[in-house]
mmCIF file of the N, C-alpha and C atoms, coordinates in Angstrom:
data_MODEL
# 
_entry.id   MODEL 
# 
loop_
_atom_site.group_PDB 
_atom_site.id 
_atom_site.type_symbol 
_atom_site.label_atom_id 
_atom_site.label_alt_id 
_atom_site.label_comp_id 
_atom_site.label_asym_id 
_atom_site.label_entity_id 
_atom_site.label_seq_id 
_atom_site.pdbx_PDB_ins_code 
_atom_site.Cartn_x 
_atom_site.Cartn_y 
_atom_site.Cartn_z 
_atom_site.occupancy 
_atom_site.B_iso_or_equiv 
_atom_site.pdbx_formal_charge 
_atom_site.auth_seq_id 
_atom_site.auth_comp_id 
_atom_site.auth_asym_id 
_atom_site.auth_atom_id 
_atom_site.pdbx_PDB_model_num 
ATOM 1   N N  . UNK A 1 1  ? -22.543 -1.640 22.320  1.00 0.00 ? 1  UNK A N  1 
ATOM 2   C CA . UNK A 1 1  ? -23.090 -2.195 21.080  1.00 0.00 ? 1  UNK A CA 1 
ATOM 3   C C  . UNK A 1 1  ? -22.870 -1.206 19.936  1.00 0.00 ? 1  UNK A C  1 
ATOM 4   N N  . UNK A 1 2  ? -23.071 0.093  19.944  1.00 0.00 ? 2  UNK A N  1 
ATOM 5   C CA . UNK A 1 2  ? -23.178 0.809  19.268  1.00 0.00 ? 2  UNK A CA 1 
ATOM 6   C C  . UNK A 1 2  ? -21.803 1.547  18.796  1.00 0.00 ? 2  UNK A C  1 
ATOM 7   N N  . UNK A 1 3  ? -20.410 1.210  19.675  1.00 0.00 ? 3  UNK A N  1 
ATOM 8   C CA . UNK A 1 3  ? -18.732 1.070  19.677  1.00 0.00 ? 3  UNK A CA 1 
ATOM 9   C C  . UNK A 1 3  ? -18.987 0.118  18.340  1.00 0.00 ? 3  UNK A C  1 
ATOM 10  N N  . UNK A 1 4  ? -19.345 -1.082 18.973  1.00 0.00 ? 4  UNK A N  1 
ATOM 11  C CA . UNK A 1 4  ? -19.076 -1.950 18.115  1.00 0.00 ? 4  UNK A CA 1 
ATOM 12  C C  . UNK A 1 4  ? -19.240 -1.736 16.705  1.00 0.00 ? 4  UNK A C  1 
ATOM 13  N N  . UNK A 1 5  ? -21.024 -1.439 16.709  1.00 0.00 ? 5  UNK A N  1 
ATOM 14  C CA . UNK A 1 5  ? -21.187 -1.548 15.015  1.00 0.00 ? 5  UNK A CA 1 
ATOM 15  C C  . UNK A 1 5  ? -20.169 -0.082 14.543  1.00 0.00 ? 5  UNK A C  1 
ATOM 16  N N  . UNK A 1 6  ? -20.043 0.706  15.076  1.00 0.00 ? 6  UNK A N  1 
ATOM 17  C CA . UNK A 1 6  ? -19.258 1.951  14.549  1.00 0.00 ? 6  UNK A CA 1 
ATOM 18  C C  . UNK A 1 6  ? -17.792 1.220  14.265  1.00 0.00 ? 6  UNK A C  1 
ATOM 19  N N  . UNK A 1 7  ? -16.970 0.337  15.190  1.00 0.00 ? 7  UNK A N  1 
ATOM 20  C CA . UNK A 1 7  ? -15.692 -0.020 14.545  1.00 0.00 ? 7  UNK A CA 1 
ATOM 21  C C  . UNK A 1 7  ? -16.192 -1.082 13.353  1.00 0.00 ? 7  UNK A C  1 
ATOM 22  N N  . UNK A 1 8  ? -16.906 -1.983 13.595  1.00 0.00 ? 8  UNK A N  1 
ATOM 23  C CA . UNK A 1 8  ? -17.109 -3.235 12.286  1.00 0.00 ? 8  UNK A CA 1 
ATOM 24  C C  . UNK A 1 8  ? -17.515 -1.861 11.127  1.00 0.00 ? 8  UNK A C  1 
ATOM 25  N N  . UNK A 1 9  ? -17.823 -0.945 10.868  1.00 0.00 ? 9  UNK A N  1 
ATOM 26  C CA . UNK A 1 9  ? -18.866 -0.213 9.615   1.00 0.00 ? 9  UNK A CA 1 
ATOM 27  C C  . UNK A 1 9  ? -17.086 0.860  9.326   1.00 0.00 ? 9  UNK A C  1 
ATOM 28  N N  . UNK A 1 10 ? -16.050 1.204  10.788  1.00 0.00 ? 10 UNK A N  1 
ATOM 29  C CA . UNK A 1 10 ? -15.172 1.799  9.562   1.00 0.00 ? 10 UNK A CA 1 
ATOM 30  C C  . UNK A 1 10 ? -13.651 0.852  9.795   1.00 0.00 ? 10 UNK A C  1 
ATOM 31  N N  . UNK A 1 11 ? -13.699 -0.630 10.073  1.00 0.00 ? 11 UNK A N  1 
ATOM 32  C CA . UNK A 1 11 ? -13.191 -1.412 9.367   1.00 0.00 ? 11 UNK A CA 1 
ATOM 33  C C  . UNK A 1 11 ? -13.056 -1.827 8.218   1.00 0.00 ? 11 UNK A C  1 
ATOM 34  N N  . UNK A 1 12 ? -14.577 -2.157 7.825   1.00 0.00 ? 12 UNK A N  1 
ATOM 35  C CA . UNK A 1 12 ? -14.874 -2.334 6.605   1.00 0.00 ? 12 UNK A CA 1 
ATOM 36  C C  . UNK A 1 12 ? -14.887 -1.379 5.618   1.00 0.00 ? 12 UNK A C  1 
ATOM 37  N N  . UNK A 1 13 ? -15.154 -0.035 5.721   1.00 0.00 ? 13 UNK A N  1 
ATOM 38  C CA . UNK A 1 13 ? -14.859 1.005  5.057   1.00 0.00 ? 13 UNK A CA 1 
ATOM 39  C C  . UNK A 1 13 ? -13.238 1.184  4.581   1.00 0.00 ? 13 UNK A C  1 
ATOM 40  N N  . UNK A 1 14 ? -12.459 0.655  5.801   1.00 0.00 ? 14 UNK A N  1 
ATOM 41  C CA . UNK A 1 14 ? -10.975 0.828  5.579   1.00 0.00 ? 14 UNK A CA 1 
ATOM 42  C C  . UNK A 1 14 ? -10.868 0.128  4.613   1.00 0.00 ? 14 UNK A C  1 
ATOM 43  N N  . UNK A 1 15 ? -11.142 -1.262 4.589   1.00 0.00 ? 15 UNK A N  1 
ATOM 44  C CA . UNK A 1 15 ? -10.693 -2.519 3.853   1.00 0.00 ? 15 UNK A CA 1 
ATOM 45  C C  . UNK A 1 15 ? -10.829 -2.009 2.411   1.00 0.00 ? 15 UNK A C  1 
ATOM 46  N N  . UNK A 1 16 ? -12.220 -1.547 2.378   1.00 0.00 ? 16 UNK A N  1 
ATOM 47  C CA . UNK A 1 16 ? -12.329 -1.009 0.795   1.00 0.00 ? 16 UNK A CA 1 
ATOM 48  C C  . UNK A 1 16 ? -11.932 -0.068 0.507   1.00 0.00 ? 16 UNK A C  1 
ATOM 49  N N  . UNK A 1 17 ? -11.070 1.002  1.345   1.00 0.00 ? 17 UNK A N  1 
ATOM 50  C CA . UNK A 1 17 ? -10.485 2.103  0.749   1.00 0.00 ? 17 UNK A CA 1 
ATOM 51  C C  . UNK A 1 17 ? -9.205  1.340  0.237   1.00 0.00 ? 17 UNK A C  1 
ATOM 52  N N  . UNK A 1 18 ? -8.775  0.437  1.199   1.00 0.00 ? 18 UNK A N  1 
ATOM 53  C CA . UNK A 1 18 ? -7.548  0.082  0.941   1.00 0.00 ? 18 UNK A CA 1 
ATOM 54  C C  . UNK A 1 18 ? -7.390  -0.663 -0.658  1.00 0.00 ? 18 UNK A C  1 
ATOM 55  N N  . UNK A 1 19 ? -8.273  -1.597 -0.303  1.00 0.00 ? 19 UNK A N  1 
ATOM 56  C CA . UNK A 1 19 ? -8.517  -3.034 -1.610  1.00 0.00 ? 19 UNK A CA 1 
ATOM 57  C C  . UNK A 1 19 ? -8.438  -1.814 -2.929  1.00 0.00 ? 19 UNK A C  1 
ATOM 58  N N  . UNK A 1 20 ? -9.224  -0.100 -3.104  1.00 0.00 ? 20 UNK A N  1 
ATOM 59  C CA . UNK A 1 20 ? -9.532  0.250  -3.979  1.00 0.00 ? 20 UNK A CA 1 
ATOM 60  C C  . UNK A 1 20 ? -8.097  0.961  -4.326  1.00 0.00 ? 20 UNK A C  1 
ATOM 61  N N  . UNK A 1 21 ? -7.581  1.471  -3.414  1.00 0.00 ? 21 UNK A N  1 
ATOM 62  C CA . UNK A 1 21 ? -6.248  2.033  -3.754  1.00 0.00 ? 21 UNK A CA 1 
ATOM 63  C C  . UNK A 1 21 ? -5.300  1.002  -4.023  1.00 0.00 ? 21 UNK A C  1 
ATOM 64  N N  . UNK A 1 22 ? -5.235  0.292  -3.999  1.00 0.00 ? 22 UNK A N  1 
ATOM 65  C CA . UNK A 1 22 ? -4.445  -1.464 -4.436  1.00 0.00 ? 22 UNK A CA 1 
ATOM 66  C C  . UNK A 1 22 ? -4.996  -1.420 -5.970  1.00 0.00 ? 22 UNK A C  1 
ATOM 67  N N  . UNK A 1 23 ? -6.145  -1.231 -6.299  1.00 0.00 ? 23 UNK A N  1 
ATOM 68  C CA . UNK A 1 23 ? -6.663  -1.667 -7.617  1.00 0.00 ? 23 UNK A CA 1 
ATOM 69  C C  . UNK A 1 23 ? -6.129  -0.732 -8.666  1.00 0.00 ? 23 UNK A C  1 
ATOM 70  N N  . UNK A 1 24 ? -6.234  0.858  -8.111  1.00 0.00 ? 24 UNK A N  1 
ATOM 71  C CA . UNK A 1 24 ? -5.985  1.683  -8.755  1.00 0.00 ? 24 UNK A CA 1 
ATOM 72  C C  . UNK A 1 24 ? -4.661  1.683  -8.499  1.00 0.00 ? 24 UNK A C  1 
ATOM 73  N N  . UNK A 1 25 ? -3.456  1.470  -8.043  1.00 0.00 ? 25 UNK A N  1 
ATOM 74  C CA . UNK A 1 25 ? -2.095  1.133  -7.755  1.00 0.00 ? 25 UNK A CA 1 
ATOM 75  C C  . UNK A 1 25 ? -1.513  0.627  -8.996  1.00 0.00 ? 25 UNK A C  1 
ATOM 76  N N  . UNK A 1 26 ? -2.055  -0.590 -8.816  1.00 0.00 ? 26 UNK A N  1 
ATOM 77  C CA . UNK A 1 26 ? -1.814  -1.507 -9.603  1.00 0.00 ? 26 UNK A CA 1 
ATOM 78  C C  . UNK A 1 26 ? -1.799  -1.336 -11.216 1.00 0.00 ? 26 UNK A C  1 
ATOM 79  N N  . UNK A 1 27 ? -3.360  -0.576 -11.250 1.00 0.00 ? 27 UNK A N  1 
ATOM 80  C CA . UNK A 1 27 ? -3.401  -0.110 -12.619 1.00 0.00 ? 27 UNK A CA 1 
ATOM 81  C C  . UNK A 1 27 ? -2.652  0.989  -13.072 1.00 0.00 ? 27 UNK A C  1 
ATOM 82  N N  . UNK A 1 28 ? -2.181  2.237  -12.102 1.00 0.00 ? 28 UNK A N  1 
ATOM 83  C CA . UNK A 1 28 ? -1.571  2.935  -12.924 1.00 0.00 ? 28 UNK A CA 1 
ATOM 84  C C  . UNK A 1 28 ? -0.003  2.406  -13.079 1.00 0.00 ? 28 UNK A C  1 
ATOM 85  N N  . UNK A 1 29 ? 0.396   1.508  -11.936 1.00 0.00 ? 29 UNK A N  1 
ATOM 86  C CA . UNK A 1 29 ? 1.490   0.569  -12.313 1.00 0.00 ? 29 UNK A CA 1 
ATOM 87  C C  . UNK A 1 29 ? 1.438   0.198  -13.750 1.00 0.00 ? 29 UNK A C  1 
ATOM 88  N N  . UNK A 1 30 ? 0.815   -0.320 -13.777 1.00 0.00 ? 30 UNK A N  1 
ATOM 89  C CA . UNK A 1 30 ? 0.816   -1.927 -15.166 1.00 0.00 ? 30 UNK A CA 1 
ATOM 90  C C  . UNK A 1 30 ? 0.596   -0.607 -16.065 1.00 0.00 ? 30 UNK A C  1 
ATOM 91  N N  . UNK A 1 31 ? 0.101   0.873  -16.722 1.00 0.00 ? 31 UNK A N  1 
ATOM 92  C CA . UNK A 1 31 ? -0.139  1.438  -17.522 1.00 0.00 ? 31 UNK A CA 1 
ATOM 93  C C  . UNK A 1 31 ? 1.622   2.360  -17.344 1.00 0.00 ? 31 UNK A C  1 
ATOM 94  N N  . UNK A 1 32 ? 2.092   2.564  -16.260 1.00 0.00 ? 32 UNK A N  1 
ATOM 95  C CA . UNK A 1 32 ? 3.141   2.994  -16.755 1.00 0.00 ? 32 UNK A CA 1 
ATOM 96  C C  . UNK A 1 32 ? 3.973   2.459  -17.109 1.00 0.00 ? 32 UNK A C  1 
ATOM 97  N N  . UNK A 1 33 ? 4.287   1.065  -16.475 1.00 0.00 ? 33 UNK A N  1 
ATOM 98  C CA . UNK A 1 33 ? 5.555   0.239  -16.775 1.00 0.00 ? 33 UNK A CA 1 
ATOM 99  C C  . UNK A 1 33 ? 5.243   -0.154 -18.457 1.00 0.00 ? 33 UNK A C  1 
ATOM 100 N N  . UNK A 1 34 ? 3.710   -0.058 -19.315 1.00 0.00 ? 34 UNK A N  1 
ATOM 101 C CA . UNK A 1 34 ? 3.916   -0.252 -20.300 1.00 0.00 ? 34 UNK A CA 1 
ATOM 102 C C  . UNK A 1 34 ? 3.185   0.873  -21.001 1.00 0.00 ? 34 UNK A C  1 
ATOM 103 N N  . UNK A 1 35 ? 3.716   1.619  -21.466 1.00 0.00 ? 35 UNK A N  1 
ATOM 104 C CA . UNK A 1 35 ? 2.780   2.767  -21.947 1.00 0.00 ? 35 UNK A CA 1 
ATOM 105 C C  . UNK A 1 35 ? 2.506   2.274  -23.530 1.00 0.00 ? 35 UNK A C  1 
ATOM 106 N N  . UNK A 1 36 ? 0.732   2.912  -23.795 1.00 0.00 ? 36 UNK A N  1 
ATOM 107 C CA . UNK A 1 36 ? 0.038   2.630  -25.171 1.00 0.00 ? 36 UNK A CA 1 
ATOM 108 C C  . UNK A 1 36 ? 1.121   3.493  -26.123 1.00 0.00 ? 36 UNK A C  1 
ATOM 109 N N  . UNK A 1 37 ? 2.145   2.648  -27.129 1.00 0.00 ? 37 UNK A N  1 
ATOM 110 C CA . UNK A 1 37 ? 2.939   3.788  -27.606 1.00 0.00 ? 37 UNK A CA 1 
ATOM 111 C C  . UNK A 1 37 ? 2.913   2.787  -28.937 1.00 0.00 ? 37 UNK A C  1 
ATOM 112 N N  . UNK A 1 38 ? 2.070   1.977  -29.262 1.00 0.00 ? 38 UNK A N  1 
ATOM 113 C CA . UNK A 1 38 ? 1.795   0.942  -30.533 1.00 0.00 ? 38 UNK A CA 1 
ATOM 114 C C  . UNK A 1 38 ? 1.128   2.099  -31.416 1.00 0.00 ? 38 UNK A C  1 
# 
């Protein structure tokens, strides 16, 4: 039982490391491909 909740708690930990490095990816993507140069 206690396997268990330890893999479901760093599954889910993964997911959101992942989802957050995707977010921040993304953003420094989209800020370099267009840089503030207005």
């Amino acid at each position: 039982m206690g396997v268990l909740t330890l893999a479901t708690a760093l599954t889910g930990l993964s997911l959101s490391l992942l989802c957050t490095a995707l977010t921040w990816g993304a953003l420094h993507l989209a800020r370099t491909t267009r840089p503030e140069k207005e």
